[in-house]
LOROVO-789265 format. One record per residue: residue in three letters; x, y, z of N, C-alpha, C in turn. Coordinates in steps of 0.001 Angstrom, whole numbers, padded with zeros to 6 digits, always signed. Example, Ala and Ser with C-alpha at 12.3 -4.5 7.8 and 13.67 -1.06 7.14 Angstrom:
2
ALA+013190-005690+007800+012300-004500+007800+013200-003300+007800 SER+012850-002250+007080+013670-001060+007140+012900+000030+007870 
***
This chain:
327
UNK-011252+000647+018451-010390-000525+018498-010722-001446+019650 UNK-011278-000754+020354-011993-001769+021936-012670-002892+020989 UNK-013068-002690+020386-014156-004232+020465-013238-005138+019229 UNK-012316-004217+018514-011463-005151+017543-010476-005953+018618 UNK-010225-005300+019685-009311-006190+020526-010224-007666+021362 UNK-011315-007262+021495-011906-007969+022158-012352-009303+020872 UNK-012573-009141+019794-012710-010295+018605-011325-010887+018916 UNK-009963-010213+018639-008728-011066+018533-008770-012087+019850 UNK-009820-011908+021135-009154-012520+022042-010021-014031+022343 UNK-010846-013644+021334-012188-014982+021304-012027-016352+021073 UNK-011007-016350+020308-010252-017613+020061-009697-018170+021784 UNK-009255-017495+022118-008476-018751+023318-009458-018360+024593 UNK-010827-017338+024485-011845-018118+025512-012928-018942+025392 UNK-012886-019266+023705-013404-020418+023331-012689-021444+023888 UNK-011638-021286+023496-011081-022513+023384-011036-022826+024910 UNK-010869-022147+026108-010831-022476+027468-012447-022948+027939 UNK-013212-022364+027354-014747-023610+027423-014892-024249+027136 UNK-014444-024679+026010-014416-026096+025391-013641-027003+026572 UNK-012414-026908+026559-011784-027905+028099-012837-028136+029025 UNK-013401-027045+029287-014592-027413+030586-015308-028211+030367 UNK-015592-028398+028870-016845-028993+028863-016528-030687+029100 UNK-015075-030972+028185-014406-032515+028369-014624-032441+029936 UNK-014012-031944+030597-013507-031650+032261-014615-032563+032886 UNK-016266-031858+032509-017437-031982+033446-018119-033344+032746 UNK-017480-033865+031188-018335-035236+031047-017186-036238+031556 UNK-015954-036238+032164-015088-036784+032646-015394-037490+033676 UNK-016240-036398+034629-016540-036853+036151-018039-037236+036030 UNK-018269-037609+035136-019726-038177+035061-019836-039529+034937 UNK-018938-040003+034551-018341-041458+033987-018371-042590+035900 UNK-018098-041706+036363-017583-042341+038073-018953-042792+038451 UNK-020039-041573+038419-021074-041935+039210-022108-042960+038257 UNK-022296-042796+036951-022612-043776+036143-022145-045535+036896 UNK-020794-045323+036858-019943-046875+037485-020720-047448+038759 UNK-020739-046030+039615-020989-046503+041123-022525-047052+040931 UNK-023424-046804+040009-025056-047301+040360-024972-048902+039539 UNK-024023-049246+039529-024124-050768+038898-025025-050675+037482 UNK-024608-049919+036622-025350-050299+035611-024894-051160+034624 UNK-024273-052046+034654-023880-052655+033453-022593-053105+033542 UNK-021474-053974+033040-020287-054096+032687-019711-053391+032275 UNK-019975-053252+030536-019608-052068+029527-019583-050544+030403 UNK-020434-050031+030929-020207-048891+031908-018971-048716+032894 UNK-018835-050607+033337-017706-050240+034517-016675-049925+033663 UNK-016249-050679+032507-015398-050973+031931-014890-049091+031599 UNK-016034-048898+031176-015393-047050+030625-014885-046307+031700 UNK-015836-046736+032876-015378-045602+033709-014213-046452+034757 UNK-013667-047400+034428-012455-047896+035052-011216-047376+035362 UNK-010909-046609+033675-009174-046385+033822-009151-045070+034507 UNK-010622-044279+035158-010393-043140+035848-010002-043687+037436 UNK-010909-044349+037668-010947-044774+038640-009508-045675+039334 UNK-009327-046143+038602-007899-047168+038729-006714-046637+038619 UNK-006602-045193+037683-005788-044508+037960-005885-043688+039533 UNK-006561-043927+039798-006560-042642+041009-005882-043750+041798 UNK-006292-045178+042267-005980-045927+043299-004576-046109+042749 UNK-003945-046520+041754-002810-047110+041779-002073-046031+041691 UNK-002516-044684+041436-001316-043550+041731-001123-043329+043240 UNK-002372-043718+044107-002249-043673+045748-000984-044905+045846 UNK-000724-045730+045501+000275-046858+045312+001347-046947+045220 UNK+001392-046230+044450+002772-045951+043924+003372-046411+042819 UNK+002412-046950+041649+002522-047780+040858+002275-047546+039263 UNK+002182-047545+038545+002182-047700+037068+002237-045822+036812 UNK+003005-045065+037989+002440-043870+037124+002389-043532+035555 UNK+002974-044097+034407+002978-043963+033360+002349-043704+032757 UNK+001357-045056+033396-000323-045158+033024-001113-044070+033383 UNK-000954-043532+034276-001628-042294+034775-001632-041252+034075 UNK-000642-041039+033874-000359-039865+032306-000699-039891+031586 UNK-000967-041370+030802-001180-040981+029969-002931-041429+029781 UNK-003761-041855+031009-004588-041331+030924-005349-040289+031386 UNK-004488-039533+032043-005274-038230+032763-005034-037405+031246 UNK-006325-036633+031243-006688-035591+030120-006305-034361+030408 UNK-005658-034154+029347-004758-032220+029526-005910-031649+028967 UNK-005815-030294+029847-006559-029367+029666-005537-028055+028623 UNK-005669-027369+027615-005113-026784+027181-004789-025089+027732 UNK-005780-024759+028086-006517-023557+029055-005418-023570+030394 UNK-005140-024416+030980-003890-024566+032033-002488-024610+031987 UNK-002574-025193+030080-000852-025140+030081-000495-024312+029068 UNK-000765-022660+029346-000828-021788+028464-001273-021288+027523 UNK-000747-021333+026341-001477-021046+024574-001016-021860+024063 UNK-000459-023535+023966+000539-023667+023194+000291-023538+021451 UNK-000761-022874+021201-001438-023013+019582-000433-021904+019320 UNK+000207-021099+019740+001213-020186+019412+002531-020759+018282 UNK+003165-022224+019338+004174-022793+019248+003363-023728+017504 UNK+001855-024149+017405+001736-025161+016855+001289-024385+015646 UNK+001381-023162+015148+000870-022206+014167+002269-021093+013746 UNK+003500-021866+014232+005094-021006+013553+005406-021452+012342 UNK+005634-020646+011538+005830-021353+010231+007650-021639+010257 UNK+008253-021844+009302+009691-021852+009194+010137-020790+009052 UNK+009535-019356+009374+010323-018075+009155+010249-017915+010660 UNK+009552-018446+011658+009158-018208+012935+007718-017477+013115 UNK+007263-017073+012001+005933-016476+012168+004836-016981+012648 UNK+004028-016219+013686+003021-016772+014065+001386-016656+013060 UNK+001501-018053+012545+000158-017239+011873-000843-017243+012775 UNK-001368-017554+013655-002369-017045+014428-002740-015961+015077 UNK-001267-015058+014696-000850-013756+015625-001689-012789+013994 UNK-001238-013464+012797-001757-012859+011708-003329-013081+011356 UNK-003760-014168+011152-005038-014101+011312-006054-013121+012055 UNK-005597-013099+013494-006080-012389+014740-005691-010967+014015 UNK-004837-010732+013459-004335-008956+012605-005730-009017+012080 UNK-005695-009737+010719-006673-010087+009815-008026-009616+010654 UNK-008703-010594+011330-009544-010291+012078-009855-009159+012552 UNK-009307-008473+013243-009646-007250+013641-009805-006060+012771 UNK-009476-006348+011641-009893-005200+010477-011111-005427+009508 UNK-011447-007019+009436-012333-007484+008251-013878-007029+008464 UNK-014476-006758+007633-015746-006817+007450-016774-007605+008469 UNK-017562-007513+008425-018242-008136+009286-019299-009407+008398 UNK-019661-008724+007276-020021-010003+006527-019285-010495+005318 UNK-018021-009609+004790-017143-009838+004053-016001-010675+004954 UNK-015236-011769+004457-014146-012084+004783-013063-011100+003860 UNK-012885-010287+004277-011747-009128+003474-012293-007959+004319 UNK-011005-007307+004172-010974-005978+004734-011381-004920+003659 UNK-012007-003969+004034-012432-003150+003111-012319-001861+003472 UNK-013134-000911+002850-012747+000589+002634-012522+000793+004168 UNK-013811+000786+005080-013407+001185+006431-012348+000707+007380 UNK-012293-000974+006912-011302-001427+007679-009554-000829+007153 UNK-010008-000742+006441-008478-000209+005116-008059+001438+005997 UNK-009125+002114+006430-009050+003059+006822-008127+003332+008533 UNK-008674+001873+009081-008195+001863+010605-007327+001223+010305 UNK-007239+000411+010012-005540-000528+009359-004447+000563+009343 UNK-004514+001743+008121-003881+002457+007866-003330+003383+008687 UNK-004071+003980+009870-004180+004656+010801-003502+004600+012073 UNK-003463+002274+011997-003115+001671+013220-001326+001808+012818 UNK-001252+001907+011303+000198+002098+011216+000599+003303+010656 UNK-000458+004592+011110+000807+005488+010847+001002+006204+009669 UNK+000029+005454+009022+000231+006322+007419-001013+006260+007040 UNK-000972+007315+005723-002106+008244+005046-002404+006927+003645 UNK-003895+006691+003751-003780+005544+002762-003501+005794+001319 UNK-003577+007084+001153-002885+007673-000141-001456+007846-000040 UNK-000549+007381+000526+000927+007600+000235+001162+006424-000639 UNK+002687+006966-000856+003197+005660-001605+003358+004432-000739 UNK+003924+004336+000268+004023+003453+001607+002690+002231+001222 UNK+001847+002641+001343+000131+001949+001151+000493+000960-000195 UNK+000834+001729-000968+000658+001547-002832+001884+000595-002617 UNK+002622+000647-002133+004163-000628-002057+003759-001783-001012 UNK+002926-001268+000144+002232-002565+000969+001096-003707-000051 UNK+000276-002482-000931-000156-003620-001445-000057-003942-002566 UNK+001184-003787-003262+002282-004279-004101+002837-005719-003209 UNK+003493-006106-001944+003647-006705-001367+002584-007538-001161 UNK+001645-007738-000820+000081-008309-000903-000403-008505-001868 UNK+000034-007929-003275-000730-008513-004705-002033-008589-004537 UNK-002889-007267-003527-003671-006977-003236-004423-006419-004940 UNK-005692-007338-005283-006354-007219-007080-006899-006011-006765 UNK-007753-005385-005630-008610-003971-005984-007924-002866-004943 UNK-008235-001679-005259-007560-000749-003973-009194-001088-003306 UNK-008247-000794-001753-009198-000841-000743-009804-001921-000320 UNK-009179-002840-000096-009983-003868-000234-008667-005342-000072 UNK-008464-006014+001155-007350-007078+001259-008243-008161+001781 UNK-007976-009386+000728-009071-010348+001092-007872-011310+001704 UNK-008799-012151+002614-007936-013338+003978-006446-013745+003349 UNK-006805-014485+002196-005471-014898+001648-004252-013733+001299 UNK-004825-012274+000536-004138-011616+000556-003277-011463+001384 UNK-004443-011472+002500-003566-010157+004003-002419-011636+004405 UNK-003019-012729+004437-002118-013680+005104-000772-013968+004385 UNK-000833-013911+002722+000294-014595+001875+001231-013205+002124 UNK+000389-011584+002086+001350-011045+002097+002475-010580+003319 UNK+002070-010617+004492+002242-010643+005581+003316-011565+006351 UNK+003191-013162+005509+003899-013553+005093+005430-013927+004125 UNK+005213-012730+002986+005946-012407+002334+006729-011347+002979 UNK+006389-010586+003836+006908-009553+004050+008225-010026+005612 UNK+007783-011117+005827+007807-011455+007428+007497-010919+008467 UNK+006216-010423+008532+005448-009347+009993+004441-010458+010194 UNK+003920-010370+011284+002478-010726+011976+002232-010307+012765 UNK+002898-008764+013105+002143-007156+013733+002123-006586+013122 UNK+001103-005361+013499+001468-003574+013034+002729-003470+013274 UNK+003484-003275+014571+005054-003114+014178+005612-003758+013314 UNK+005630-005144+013506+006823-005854+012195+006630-005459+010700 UNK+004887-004954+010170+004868-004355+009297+005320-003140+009143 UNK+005044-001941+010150+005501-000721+010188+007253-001261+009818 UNK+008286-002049+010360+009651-001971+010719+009767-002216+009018 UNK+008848-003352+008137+009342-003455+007105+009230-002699+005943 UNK+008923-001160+006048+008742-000217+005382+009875+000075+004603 UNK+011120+000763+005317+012017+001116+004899+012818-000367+003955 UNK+012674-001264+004178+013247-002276+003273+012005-002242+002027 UNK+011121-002149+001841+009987-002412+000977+010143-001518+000263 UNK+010518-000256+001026+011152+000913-000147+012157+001258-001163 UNK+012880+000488-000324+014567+000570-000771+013867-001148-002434 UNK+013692-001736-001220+013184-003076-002817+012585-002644-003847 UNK+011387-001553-003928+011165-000976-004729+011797+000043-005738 UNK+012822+000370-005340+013608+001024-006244+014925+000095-007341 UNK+014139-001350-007141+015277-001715-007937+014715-001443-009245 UNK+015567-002162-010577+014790-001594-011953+013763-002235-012100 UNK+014168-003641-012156+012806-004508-012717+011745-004670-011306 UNK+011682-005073-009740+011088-004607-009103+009957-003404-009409 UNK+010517-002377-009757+010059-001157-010270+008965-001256-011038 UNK+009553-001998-012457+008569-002355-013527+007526-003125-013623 UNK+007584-004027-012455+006861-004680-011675+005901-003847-011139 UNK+006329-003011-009917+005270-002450-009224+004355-000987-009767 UNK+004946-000747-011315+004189+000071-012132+003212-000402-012973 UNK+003850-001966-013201+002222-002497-013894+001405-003076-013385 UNK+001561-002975-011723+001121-003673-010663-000024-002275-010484 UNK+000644-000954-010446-000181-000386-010361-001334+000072-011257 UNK-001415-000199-012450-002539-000041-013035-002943-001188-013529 UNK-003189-002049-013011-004080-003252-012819-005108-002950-011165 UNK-004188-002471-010242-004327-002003-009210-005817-001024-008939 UNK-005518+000060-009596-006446+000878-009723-007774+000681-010643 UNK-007894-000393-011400-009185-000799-012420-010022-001342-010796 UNK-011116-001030-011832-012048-001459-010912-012899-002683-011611 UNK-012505-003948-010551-012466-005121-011243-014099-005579-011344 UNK-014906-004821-010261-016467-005507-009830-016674-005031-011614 UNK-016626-004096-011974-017337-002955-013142-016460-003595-014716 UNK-015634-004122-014318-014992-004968-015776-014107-004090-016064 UNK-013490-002999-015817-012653-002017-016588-011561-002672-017074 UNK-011084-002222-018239-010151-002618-019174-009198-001049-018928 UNK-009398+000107-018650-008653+001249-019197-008744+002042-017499 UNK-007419+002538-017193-008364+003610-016196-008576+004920-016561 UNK-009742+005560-015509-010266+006769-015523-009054+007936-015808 UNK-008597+008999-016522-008415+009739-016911-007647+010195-015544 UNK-008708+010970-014620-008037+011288-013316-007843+010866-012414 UNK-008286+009260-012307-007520+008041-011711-005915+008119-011790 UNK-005523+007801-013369-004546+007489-014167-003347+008949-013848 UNK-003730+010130-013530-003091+011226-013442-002716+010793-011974 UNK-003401+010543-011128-003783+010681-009662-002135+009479-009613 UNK-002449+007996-009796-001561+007088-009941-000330+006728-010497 UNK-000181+007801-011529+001088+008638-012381+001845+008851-011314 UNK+001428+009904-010398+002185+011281-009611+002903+010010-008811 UNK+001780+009086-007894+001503+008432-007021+002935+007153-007329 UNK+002701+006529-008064+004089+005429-008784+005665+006305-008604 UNK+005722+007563-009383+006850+008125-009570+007318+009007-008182 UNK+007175+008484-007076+007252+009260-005773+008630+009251-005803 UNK+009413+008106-005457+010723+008228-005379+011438+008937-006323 UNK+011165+008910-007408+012384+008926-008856+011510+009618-009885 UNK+010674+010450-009776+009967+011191-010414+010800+011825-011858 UNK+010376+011424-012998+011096+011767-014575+010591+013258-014522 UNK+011658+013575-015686+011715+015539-015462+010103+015579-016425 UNK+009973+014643-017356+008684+014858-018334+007134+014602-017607 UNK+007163+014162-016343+006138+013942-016218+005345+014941-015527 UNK+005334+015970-014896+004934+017131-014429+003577+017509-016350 UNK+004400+017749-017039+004480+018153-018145+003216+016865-019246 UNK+003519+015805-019233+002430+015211-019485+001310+014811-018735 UNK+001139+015323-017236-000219+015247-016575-001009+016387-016503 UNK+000230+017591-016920-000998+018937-017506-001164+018407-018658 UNK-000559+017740-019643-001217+017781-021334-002595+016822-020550 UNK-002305+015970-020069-003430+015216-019395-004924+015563-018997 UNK-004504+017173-017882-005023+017418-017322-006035+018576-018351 UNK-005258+019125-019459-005850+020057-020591-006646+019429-021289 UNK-006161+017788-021766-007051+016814-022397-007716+017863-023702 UNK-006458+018185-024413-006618+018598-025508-007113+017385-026823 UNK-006836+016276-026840-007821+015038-027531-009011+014561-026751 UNK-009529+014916-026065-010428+014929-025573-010224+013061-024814 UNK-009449+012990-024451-009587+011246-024296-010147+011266-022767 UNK-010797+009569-022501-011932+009826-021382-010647+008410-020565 UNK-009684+007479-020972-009226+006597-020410-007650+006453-021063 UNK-007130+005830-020088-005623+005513-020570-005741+004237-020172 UNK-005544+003652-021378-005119+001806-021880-003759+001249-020871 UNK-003940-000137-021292-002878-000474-020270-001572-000284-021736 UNK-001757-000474-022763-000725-000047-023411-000338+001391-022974 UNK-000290+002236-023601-000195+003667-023215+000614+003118-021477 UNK-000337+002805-020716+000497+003110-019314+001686+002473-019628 UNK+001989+000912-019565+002934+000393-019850+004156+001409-021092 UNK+003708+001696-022074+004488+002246-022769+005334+003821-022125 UNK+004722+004186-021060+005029+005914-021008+006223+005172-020140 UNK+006419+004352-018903+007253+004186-018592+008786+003848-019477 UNK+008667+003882-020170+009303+003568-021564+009826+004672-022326 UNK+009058+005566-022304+008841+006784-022629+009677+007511-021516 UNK+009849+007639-020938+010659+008526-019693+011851+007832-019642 UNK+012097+007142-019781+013854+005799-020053+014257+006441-021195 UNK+013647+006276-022325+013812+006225-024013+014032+007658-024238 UNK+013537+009239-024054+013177+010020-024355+013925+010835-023575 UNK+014416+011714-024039+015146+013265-023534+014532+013661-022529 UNK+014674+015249-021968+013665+015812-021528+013295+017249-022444 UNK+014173+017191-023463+013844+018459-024423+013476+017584-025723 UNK+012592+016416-025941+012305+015658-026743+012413+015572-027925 UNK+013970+016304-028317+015024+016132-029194+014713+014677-030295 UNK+014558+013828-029686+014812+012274-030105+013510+011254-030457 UNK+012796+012338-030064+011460+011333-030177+010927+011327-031521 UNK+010649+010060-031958+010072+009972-033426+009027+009576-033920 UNK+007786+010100-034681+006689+009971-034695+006765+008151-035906 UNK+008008+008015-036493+008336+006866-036849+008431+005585-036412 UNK+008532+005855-034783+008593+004078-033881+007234+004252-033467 UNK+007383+003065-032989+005592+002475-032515+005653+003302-031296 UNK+005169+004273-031219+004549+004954-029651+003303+005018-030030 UNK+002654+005186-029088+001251+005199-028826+000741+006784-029880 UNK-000282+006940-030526-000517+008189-031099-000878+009388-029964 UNK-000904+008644-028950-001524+010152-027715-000259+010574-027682 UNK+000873+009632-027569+002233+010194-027338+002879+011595-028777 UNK+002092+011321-029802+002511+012060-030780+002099+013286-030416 UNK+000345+013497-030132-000189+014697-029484+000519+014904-028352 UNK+001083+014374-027333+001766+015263-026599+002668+015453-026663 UNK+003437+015496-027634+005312+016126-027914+004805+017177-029074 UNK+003740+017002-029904+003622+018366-030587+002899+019307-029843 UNK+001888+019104-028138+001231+020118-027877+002550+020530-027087 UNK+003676+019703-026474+004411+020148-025737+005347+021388-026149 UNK+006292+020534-027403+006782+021617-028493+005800+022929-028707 UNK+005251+023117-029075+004285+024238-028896+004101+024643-028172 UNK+003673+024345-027082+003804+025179-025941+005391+025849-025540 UNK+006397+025028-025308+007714+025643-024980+008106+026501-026258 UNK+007727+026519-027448+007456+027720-028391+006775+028800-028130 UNK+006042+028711-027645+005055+029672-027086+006005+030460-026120 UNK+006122+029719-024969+006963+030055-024153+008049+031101-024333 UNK+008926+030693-024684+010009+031096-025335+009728+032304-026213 UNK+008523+032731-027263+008267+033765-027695+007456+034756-026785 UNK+007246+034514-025768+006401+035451-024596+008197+035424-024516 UNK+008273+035005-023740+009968+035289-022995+010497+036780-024154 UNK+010845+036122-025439+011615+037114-025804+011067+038502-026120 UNK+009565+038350-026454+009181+039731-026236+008827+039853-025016 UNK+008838+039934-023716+009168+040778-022675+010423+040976-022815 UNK+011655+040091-023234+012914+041037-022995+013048+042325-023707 UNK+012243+042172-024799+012588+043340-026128+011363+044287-025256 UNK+010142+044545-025255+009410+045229-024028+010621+045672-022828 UNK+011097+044937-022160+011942+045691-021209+012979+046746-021724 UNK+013634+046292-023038+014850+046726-023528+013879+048231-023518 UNK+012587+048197-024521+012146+049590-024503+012058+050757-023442 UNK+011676+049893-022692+011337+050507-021442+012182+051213-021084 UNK+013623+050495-020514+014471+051053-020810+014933+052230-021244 UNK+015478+051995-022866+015101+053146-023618+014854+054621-023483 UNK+013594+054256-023198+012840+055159-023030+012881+056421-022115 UNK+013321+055675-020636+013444+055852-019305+014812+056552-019720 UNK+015965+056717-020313+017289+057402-020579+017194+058108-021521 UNK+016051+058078-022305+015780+059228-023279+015839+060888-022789 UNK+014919+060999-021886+014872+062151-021166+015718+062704-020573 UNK+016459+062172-020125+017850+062372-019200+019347+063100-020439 UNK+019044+062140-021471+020002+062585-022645+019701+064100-023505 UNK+018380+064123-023690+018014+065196-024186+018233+066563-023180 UNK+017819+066783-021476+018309+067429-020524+019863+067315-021084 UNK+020563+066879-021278+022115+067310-021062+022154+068152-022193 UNK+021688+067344-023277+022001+067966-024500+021686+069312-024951 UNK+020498+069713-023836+019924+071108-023895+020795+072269-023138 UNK+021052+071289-021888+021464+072124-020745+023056+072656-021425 UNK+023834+071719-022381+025136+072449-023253+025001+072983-023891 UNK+023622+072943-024581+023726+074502-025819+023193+075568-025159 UNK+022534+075722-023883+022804+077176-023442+023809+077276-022289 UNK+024962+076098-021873+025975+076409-021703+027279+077660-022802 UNK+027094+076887-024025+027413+077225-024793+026941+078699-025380 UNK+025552+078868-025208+025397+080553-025145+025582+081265-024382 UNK+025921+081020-022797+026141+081477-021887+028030+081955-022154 UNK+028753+081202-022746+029909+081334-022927+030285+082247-023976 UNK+029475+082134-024691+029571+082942-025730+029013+084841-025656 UNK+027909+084652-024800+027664+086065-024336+028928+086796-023647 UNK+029478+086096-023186+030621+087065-022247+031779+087352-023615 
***
């Protein structure tokens, strides 16, 4: 981070050389005057000169002001005050963010910078936290926040630090759980995850599982455990999940039981959805018949185990019974 701090600070020691440089063609103007070269010469280098005598005077200071040249470098930063937007944000404080993470020949931040970004605040770039920041940023590829992104969203969020972003977590979370918000940031996420350089239309299989789990962090549906093993068994052998299908499963977890009582191969669901309520049904059939034969297996066992014990009594009274009878 040493040398990312040292980029953010380049801006205002540029900008304090630049003053120098007005500063030193300022006082060049005087000695030009003094060798008599010309009229037009005196004439330029006059109002320096004339200010100096008539401020010894006591006279027009007005004039003096307003031709003596401000140096910016002396009267603080004021580019702070001249870069606040109407929320109070500094965008120069954001840019300078920007900056210190971007690429070096990319204007966008990318995998590595994505990596120290993430790090500088605290979180794992695989959480949900990440996946709702760049939901907030309408960030098009993972890994990857280009200038306008980082600035509009940053903006949106009202931060132009790591803290003010870190502070706006817990609100970004809570926003995300509204309904339509929600529905938003689920079809946000698989647009999210395509990989736009390569043209994808569908994502990868274990992308799509990976980004499933990843979306449903907060409010996780009882069915979905259950369709990322049918997923993960890839009993149709499928290699991508469509943006239909994604869009639709959310739909599917609203619409649908969790003992999928109700589901009908009659409405428009997707046909993968048909294969997985009959591999599911089947399986919890399955289930359920292992279950009941181990209970009937135990019952034997059982059984079995009091068999021996009954027959001992039953023996041990009939030569009670001869024993009684001998006397």
């Amino acid at each position: 981070m040493g040398q990312c701090v040292t980029k953010c600070k380049n801006p205002t020691s540029s900008l304090g050389s630049k003053s120098g440089d007005k500063d030193s063609s300022s006082k060049s103007h005087p000695k030009k005057g003094s060798g008599g070269g010309g009229s037009h010469k005196e004439e330029l280098s006059a109002p320096c000169s004339k200010a100096t005598s008539e401020l010894s005077n006591g006279t027009k200071a007005l004039e003096v002001t307003v031709e003596t040249p401000v140096i910016p470098a002396l009267m603080g930063d004021p580019r702070k005050d001249e870069f606040l937007d109407a929320d109070g944000l500094s965008l120069l404080r954001i840019e300078e963010l920007f900056c210190c993470y971007k690429d070096e020949r990319d204007d966008a931040i990318l995998e590595e910078g994505m990596e120290r970004f993430c790090n500088d605040l605290c979180v794992d770039p695989a959480e949900f936290r990440v996946l709702v920041l760049a939901w907030k940023f309408q960030a098009a590829t993972m890994c990857k926040f280009t200038r306008k992104e980082f600035v509009d969203g940053c903006k949106a969020i009202q931060a132009d630090s790591l803290k003010g972003i870190c502070s706006r977590f817990p609100c970004m979370l809570l926003d995300a759980q509204g309904e339509e918000n929600f529905k938003d940031l689920y079809r946000f996420t698989f647009q999210f995850g395509l990989d736009a350089e390569e043209g994808q239309r569908s994502l990868q299989r274990e992308i799509a599982i990976a980004l499933w789990r990843l979306v449903f962090t907060q409010d996780t549906p009882s069915i979905l455990e259950r369709w990322l093993d049918f997923l993960g068994e890839n009993p149709s052998g499928i290699r991508g999940i469509s943006r239909d299908t994604w869009n639709m499963f959310l739909n599917f977890t609203q619409a649908i039981g969790p003992d999928l009582t109700n589901y009908s191969e009659d409405e428009a669901w997707p046909s993968l959805f048909d294969t997985f309520v009959e591999w599911e049904l089947e399986r919890r059939k399955k289930e359920e018949e292992q279950a009941l034969m181990a209970k009937e297996e135990e019952g034997r066992s059982t059984d079995t185990e009091s068999s021996p014990s009954t027959d001992r009594l039953e023996t041990e009274g009939s030569r009670g019974s001869q024993t009684w009878g001998g006397h």
